[in-house]
C-alpha positions as CSV (number, residue, x, y, z in Angstrom):
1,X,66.9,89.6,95.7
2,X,67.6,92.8,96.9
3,X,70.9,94.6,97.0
4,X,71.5,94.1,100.9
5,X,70.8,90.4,100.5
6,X,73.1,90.3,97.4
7,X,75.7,91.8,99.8
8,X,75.1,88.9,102.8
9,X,75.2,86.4,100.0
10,X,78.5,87.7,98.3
11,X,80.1,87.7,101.6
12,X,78.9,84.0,102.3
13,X,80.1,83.0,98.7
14,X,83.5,84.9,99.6
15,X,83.9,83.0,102.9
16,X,83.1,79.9,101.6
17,X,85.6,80.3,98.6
18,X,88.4,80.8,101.1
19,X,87.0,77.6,103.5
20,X,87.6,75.5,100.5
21,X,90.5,77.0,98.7
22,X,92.8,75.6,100.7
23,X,92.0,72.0,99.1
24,X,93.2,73.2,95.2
25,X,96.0,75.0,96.4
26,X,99.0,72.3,96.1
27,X,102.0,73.6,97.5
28,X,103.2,76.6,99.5
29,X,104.4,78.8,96.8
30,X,100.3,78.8,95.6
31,X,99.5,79.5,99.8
32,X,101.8,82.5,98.8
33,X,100.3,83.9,96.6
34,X,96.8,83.3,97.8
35,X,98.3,85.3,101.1
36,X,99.3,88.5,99.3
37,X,96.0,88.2,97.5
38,X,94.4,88.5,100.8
39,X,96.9,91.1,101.9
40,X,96.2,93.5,99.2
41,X,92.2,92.4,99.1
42,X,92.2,94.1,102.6
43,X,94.0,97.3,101.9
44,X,91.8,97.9,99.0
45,X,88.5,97.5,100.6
46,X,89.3,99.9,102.8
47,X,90.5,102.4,100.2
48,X,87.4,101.8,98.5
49,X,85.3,102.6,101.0
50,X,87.0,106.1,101.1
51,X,87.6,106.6,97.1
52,X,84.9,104.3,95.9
53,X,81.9,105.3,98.3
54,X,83.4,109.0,99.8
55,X,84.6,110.2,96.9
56,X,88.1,110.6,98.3
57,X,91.5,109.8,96.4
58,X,94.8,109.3,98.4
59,X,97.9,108.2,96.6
60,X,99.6,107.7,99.4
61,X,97.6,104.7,101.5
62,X,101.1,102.7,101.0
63,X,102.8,105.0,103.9
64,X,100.0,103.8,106.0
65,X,100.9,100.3,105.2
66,X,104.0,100.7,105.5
67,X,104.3,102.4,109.0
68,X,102.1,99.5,110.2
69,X,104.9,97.3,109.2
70,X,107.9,99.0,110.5
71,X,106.5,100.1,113.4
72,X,105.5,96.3,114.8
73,X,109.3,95.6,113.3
74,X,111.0,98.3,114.9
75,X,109.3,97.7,118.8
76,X,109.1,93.4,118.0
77,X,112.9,94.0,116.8
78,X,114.4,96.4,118.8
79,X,112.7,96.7,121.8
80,X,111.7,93.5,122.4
81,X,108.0,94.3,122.7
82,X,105.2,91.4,122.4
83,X,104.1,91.4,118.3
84,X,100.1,92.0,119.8
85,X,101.2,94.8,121.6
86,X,103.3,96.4,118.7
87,X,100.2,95.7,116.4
88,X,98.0,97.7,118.4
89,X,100.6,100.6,119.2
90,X,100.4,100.6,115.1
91,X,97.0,101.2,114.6
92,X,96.2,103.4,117.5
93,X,99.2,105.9,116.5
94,X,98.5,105.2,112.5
95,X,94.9,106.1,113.6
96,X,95.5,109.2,115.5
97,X,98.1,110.6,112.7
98,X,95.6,110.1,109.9
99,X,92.8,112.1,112.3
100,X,95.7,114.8,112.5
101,X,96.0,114.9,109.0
102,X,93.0,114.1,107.7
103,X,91.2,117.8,108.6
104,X,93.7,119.6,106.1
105,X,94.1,117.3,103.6
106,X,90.5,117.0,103.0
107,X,89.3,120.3,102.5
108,X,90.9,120.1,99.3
109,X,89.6,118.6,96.0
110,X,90.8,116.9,92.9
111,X,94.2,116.6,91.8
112,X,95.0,118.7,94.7
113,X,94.0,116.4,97.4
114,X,95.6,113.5,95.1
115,X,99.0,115.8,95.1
116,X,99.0,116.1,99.4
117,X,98.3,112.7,99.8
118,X,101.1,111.9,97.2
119,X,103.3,114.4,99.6
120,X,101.7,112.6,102.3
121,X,103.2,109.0,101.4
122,X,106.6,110.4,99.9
123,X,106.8,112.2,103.3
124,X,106.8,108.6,105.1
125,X,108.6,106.8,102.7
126,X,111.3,108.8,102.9
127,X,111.3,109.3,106.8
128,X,111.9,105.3,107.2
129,X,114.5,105.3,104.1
130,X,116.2,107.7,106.1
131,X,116.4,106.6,109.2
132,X,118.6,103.5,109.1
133,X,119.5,103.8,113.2
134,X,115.7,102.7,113.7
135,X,114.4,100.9,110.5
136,X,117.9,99.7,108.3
137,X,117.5,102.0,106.0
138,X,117.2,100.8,102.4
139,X,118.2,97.5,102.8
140,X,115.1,96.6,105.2
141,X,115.2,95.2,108.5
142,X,114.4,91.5,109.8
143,X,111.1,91.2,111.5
144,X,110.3,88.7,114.1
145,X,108.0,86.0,114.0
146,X,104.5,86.3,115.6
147,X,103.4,85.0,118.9
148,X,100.5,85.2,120.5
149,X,99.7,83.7,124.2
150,X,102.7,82.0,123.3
151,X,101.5,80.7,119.8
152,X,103.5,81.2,116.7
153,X,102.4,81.9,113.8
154,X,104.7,80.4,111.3
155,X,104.4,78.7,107.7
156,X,102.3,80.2,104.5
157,X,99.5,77.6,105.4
158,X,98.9,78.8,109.0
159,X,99.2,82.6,107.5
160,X,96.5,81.9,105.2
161,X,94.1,80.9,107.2
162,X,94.8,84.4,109.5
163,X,94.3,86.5,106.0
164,X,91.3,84.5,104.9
165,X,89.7,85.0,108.6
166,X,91.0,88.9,108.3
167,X,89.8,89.3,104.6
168,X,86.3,88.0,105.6
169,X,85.9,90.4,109.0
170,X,87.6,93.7,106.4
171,X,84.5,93.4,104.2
172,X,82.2,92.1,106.8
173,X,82.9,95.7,108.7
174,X,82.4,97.8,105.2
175,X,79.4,96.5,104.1
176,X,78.1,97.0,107.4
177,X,79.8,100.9,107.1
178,X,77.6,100.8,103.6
179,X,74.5,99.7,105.0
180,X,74.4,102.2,108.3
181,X,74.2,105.6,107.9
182,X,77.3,106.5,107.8
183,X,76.9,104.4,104.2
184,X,74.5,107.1,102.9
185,X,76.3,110.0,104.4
186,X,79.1,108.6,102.1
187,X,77.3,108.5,99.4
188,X,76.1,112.2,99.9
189,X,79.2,113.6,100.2
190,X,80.4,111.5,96.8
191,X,77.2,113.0,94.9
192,X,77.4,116.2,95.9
193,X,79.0,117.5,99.1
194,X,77.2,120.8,98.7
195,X,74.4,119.3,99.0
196,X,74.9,117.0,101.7
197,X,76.4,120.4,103.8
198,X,72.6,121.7,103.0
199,X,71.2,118.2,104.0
200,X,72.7,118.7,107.4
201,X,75.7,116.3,107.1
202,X,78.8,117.1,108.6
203,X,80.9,116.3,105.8
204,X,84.3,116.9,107.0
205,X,83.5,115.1,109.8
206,X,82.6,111.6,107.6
207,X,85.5,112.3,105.6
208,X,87.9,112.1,108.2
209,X,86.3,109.1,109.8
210,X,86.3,107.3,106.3
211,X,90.3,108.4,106.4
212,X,90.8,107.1,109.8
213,X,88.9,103.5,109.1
214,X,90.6,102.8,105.8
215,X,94.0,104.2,107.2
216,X,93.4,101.1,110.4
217,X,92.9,98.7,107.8
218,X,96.1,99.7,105.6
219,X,98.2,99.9,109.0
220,X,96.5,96.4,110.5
221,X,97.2,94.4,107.6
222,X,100.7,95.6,106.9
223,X,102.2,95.4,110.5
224,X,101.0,91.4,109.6
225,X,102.5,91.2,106.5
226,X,105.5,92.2,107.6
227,X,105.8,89.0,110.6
228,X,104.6,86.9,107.7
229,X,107.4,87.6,105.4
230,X,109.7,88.0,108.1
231,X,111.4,90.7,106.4
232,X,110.3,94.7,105.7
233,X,111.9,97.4,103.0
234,X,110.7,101.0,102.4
235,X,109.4,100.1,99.0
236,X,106.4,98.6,101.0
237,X,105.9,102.7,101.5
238,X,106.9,103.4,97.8
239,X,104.2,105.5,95.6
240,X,104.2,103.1,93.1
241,X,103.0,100.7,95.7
242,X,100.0,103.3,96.5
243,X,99.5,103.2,92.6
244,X,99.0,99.6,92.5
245,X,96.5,100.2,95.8
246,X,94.1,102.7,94.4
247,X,94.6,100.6,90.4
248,X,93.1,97.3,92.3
249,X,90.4,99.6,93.7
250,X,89.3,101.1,89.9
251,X,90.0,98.3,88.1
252,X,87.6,95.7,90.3
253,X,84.9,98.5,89.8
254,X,85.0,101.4,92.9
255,X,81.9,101.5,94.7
256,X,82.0,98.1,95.0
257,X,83.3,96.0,98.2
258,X,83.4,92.9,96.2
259,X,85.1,94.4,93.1
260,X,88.1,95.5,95.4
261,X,88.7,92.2,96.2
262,X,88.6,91.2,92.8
263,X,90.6,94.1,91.7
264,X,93.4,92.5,94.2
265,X,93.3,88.5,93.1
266,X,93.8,90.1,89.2
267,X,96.5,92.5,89.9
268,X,98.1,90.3,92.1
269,X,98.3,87.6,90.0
270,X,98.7,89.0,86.7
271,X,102.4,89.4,87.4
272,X,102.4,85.9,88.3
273,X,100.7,84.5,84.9
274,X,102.9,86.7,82.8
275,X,106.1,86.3,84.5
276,X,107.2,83.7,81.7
277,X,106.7,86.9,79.1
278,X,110.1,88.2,80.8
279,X,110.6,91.7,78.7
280,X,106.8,91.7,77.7
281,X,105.5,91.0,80.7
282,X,105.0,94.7,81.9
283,X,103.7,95.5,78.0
284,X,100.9,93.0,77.9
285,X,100.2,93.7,81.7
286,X,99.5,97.1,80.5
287,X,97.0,96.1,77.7
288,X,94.9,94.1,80.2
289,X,94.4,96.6,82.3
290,X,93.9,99.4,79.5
291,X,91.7,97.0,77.2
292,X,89.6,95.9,81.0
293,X,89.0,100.0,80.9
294,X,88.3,100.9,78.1
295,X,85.2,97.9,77.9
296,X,84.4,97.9,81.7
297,X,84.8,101.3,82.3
298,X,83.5,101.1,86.0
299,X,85.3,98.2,86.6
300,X,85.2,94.5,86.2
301,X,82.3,93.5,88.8
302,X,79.6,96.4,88.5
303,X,80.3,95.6,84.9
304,X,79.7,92.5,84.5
305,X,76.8,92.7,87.3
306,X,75.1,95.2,84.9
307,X,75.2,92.9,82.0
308,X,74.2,89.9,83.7
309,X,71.1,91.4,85.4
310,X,70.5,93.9,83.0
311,X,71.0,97.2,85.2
312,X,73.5,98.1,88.0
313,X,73.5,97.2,91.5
């Protein structure tokens, strides 16, 4: 089997998984959890796409998240506008800032391009923490429920089957992004951008669309997320919830669609396994994910792919 096919199969798996999921899970605090699963899956296959396949860190992909959310809260809240509406108004003007930014920010390199994306998320985070007239301010703001065409969304069992549908369409659209030619471009500019300038590949240019697409999916899923929990605080912005973003991406195995979302089920439910640890929890948390390194150094899935067919897909 080829590595395409492997890709069509895993997504088949992957939606299948979720089809029957539903059937082990036996109450709604498990349908919670299998939601923020989903949730985070998203955001990180789009930031893998621009860190795993681009070459491209951002510590700051929470602010995109996060804007998604308050700004479907602040026009479904305050305004009155239609949560579909607000949604769209999200991504479109997440889309366009992130094209505005994107041309700066990524002519740099390294630690610096880490450091202005860092400034990048603090610069958000701080904006809606701020701004209490329009957002409440630390203490969060209620968020309306969703309706569509007079539907509404409402319980974690109806959420999960929108996040199962969502996660299955997020990868869907990036391994199609990894099989087009905007894929290998990608992967030109990760192996050497030099080269790829000689090559004839407008760099900058992929760059800033691989900003832009994983930016939409951070700013789509969030907005949703925050009608699902009915409730939305700045720490959704926080850096520490970019950390956990771009540690989901590494620790699945970057490069790989299928390790981001399994970068997302562990970190997400880690906290969840060792919550009975109480002052441990955060110590053996720590060892996992250093000892999960240290043995699978590029990640869990191209890891254990290598071993199991003896060479890396």
């Amino acid at each position: 089997m080829n590595l395409a096919n492997s890709r069509w199969t895993g997504l088949g798996v992957l939606a299948l998984v979720l089809a029957l999921l539903p059937l082990a899970l036996p109450n709604n605090f498990y349908f919670d959890v299998a939601n923020r699963i989903a949730i985070n899956a998203i955001v990180a296959v789009g930031l893998n796409l621009l860190i795993g396949y681009a070459g491209q860190i951002s510590m700051g992909h929470a602010g995109f998240f996060g804007l998604g959310g308050y700004v479907s809260a602040v026009l479904t809240a305050n305004y009155g506008w239609p949560p579909l509406a607000a949604l769209l108004v999200a991504c479109v003007g997440v889309a366009l800032l992130a094209y505005v930014v994107a041309r700066p920010i990524l002519r740099l390199k390294g630690h610096y391009l880490a450091m202005a994306t860092l400034g990048l998320g603090m610069i958000v985070s701080i904006v809606i923490t701020n701004e209490s007239w329009l957002t409440g301010g630390p203490d969060g703001m209620v968020v309306p429920d969703f309706e569509v065409f007079g539907l509404r969304l409402y319980g974690e069992q109806t959420w999960y089957g929108v996040f199962a549908v969502l996660l299955v369409f997020a990868v869907w659209v990036a391994l199609n992004i990894i099989d087009s030619p905007v894929g290998r471009a990608l992967r030109a500019v990760h192996g050497s951008e030099v080269a790829a300038q000689v090559a004839g590949i407008d760099t900058t240019g992929y760059k800033v669309l691989v900003f832009v697409v994983s930016a939409v999916f951070a700013t789509l899923v969030g907005s949703l997320s925050a009608h699902y929990g009915a409730f939305i605080t700045p720490d959704k912005a926080s850096f520490m919830h970019s950390v956990e973003f771009v540690t989901m991406v590494v620790v699945g195995g970057m490069a790989s669609t299928f390790g981001a979302v399994v970068g997302a089920a562990l970190l997400t439910l880690l906290p969840q396994v060792l919550s009975g640890l109480e002052d441990w929890e955060m110590v053996v948390f720590g060892l996992i994910l250093m000892t999960s390194m240290i043995f699978m150094p590029r990640g869990l899935v191209p890891s254990l792919q290598a071993r199991f067919t003896g060479g890396a897909r």
